[in-house]
C-alpha positions as CSV (number, residue, x, y, z in Angstrom):
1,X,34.5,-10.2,44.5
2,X,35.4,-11.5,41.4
3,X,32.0,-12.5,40.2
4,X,31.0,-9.6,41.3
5,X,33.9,-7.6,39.0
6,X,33.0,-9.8,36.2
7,X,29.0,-8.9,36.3
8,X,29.7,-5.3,37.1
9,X,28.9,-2.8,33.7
10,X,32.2,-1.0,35.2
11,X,35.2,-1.5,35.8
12,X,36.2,-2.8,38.9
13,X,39.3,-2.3,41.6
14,X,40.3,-4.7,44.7
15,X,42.5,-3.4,47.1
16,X,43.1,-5.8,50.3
17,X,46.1,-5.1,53.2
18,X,46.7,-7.5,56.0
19,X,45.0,-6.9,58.8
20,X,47.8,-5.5,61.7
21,X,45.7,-3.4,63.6
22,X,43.6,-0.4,62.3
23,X,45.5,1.3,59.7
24,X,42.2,2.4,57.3
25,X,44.0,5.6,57.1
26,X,47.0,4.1,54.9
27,X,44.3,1.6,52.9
28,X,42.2,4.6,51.8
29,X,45.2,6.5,51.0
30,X,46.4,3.1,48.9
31,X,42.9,3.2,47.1
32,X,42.7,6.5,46.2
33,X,46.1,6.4,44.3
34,X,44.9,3.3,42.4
35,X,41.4,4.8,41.1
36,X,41.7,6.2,37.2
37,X,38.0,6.7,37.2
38,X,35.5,9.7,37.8
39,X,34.3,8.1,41.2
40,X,35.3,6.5,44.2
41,X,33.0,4.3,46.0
42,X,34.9,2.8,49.3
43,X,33.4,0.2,51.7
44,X,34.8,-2.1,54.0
45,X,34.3,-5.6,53.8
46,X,31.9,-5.7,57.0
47,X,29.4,-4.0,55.5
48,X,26.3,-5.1,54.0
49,X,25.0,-2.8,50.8
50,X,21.5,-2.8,49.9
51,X,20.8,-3.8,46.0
52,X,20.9,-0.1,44.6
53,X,23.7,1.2,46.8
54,X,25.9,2.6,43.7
55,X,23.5,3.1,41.8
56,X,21.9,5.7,45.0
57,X,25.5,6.9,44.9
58,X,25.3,7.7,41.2
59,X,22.3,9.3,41.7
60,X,23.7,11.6,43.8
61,X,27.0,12.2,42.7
62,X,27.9,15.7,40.9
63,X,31.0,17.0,40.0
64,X,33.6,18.3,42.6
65,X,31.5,17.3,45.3
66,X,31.8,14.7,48.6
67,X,29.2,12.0,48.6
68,X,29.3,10.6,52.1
69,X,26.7,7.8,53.4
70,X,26.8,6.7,56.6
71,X,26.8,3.0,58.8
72,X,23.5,2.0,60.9
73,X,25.0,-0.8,63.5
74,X,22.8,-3.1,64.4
75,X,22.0,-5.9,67.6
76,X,23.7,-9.2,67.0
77,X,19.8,-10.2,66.6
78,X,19.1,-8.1,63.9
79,X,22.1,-8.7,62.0
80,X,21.4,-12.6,61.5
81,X,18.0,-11.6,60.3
82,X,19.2,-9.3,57.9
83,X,21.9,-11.5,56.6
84,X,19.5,-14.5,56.0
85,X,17.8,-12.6,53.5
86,X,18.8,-12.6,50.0
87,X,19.9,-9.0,49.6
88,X,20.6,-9.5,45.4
89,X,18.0,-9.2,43.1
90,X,16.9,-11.9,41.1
């Protein structure tokens, strides 16, 4: 995360809790009240992104409006293939 922060041409939040059971409603709410920018981008830390996934979501942000993507999950098969591939560009 924090290579990531420091490479990133924006500015860049964390926000962990511990993990006592599934309580994504408070961590969002935690989130949102942190943010001081113009978006909000939110993923969990199970997902994997593809290369352009904020820049997709800049592309398709516009003002006072939702932007909502959406989770493909895969076989336990698929998944090690996809996260034996390099997934950041060079």
């Amino acid at each position: 995360m924090a290579a990531f922060a420091a490479r990133a041409p924006f500015p860049v939040g964390h926000c962990r809790q511990e993990d006592l059971g599934f309580r994504v409603a408070a961590s969002r709410t935690r989130v949102i009240t942190m943010a001081e920018g113009d978006s909000l981008v939110m993923v969990n830390g199970d997902m994997v992104l593809h290369p352009r996934f904020l820049e997709d979501h800049l592309e398709a942000a516009r003002p006072g409006h939702f932007v909502h993507g959406s989770c493909v999950l895969l076989s336990e098969r698929t998944t090690a293939r996809v996260l034996s591939r390099s997934f950041h560009p060079d």
